[in-house]
C-alpha positions as CSV (number, residue, x, y, z in Angstrom):
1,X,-10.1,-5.2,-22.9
2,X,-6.8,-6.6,-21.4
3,X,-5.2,-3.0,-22.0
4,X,-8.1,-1.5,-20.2
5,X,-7.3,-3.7,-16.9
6,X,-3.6,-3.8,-17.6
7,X,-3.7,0.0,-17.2
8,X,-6.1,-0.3,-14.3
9,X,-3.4,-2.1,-12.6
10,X,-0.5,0.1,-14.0
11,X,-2.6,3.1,-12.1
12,X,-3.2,1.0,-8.9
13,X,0.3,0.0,-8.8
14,X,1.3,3.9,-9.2
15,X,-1.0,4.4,-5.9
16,X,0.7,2.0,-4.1
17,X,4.2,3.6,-4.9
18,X,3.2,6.8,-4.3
19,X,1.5,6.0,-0.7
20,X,5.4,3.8,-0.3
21,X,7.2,6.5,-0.9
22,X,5.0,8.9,1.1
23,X,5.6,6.5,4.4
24,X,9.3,6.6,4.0
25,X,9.5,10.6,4.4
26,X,6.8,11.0,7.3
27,X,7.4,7.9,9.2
28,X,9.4,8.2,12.6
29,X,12.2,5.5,12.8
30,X,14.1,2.8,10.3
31,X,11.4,0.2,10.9
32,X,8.3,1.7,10.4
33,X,9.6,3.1,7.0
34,X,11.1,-0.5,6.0
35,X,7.4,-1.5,6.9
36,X,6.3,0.8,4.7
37,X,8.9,0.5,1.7
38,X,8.3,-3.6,1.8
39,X,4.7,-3.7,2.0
40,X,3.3,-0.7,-0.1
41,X,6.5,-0.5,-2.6
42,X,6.3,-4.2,-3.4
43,X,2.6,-4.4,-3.7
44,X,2.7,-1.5,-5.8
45,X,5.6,-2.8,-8.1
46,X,3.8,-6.2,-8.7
47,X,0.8,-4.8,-9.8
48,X,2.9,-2.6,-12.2
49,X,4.6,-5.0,-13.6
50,X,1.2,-7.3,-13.9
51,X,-0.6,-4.6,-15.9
52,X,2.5,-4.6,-17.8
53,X,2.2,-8.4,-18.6
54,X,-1.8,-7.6,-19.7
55,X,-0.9,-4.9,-21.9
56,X,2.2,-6.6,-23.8
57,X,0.6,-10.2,-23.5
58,X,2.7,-13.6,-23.8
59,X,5.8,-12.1,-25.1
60,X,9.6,-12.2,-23.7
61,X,8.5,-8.7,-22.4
62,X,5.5,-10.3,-20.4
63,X,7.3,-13.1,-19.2
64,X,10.4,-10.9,-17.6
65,X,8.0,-8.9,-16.2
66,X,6.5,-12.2,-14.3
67,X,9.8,-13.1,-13.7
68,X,10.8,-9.6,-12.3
69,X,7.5,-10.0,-9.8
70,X,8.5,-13.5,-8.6
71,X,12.2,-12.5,-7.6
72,X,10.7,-9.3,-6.0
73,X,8.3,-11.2,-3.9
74,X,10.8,-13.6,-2.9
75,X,13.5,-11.5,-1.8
76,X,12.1,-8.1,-0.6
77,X,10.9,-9.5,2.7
78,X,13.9,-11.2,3.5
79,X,15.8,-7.8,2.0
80,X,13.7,-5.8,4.8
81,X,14.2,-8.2,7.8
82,X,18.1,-8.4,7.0
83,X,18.2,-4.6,7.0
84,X,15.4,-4.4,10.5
85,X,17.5,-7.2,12.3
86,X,21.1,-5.9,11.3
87,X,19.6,-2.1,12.2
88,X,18.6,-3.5,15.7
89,X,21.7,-5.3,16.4
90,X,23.8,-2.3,15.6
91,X,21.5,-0.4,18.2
92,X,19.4,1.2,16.4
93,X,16.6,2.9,19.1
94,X,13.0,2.3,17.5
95,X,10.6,5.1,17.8
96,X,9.5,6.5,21.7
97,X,5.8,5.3,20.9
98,X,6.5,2.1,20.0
99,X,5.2,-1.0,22.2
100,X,6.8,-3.8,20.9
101,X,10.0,-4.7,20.2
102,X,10.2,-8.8,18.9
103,X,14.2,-8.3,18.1
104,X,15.0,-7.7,21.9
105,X,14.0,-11.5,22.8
106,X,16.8,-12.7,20.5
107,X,20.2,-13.1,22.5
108,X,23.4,-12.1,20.1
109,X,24.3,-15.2,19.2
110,X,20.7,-17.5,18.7
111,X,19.0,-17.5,15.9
């Protein structure tokens, strides 16, 4: 039974690549595809490597594959607002029908 859902969330997690990767080649500027890569890609590679911990169980395999969906959750984020804020600072134009731009309130040198 725990293969059956494992494989449920291998597939979902394919999904979720597939509609990542699809966002980075159609999308218009640097931050909507970093949107795209850090929501969709990490999302999809979690739920891989959860249905990869169903299928193998409580082995060293299962437990780097925990391990490997901690780090990702904690560092993609910060990965994708590095890349969005050093982008921005190197003036980097964001798409014509964007509306908001957050990263323009920040002065140079504040935080």
């Amino acid at each position: 039974m725990s293969d059956i859902i494992g494989l449920v969330f291998i597939s979902i997690g394919l999904f979720f690549d597939v509609i990542g990767c699809l966002g980075l080649v159609r999308l218009p500027d640097v931050y909507n595809r970093l949107q795209a890569s850090t929501k969709c890609v990490t999302l999809g590679t979690c739920s891989i490597l959860f249905g990869t911990f169903l299928v193998v169980g409580f082995t060293a395999a299962g437990f780097k594959a925990l391990m490997c969906m901690a780090f990702l959750i904690l560092t993609s984020p910060v990965a994708a607002h590095a890349i969005a804020r050093g982008a921005h600072r190197a003036g980097v134009k964001l798409c014509k029908d964007s509306v908001v731009d957050e990263y323009a309130k920040d002065k140079e040198g504040e935080a």
